[in-house]
C-alpha positions in Angstrom: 8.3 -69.1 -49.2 11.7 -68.6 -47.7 11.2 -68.6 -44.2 8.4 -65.7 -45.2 5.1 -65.3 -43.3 3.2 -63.1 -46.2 -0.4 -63.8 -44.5 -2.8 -60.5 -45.1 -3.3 -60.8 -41.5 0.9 -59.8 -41.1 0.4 -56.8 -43.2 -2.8 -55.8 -41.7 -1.3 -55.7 -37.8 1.8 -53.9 -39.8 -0.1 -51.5 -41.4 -2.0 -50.9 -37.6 1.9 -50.6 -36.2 2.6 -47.8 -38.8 -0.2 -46.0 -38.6 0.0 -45.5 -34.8 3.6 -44.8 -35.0 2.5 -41.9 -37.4 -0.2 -40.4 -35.9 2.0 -40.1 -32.4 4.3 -38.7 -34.6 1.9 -36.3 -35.9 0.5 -35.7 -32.5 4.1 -34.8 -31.1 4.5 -32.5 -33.9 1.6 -30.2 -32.6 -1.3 -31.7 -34.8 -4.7 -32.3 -33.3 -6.4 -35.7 -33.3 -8.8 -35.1 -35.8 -6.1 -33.9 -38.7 -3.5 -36.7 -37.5 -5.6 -39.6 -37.8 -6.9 -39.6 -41.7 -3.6 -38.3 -42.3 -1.8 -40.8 -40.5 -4.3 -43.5 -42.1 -3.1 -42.1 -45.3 0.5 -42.1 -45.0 0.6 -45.4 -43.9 0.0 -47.0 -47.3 3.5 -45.5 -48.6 5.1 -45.9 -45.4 4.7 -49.2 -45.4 5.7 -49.8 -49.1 8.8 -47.9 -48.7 9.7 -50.3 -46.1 8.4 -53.3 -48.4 11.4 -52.2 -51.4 13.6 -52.1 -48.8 13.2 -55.6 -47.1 12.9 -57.2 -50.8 16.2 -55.6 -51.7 17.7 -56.5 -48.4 16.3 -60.0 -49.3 17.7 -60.1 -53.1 21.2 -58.9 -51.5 21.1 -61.9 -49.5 20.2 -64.4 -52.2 23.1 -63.3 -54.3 25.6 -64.7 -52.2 24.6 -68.4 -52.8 26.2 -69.4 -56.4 23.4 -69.5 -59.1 23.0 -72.3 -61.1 22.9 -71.3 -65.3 20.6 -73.3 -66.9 22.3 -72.4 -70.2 22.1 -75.7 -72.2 24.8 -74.1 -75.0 24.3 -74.1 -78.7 24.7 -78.0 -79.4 21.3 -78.1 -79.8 21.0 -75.2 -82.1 23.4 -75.9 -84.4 22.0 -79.6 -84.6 18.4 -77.9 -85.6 20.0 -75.5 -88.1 22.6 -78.1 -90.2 18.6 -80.3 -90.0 16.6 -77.4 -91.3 19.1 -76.2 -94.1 19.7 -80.0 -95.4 16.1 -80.0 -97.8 
């Protein structure tokens, strides 16, 4: 998958990494430990989805610089099944 570890276990340990960055945030703000943590287990969710949109965007950017390939097949085939159909 590109180069892409997507294991649950990677999103678990990054949605651990998030959390504790927002709860010391939250503590540095002046919060005590018992409203920081299930607000900090909360926020992590979004956080971290946030950060998901912008990694796949990041990624799409990236895939746009190698040249697509169409897989348009034109209308030879089309117009081959209509003059078929039309003949009865």
């Amino acid at each position: 998958m590109n180069g892409h570890n997507h294991s649950g276990k990677s999103h678990l340990i990054g949605m651990i990494v998030i959390g504790v960055v927002i709860l010391g945030g939250l503590l540095v703000a002046g919060r005590s430990i018992g409203e920081a943590l299930p607000l900090a287990a909360v926020l992590a969710c979004p956080v971290m989805m946030i950060g998901m949109m912008f990694m796949m965007m990041r990624s799409k950017n990236k895939n746009t610089d190698t040249p697509q390939v169409s897989h348009d097949h034109g209308d030879a085939g089309s117009d081959a099944t209509a003059k078929t159909t039309t003949k009865a």
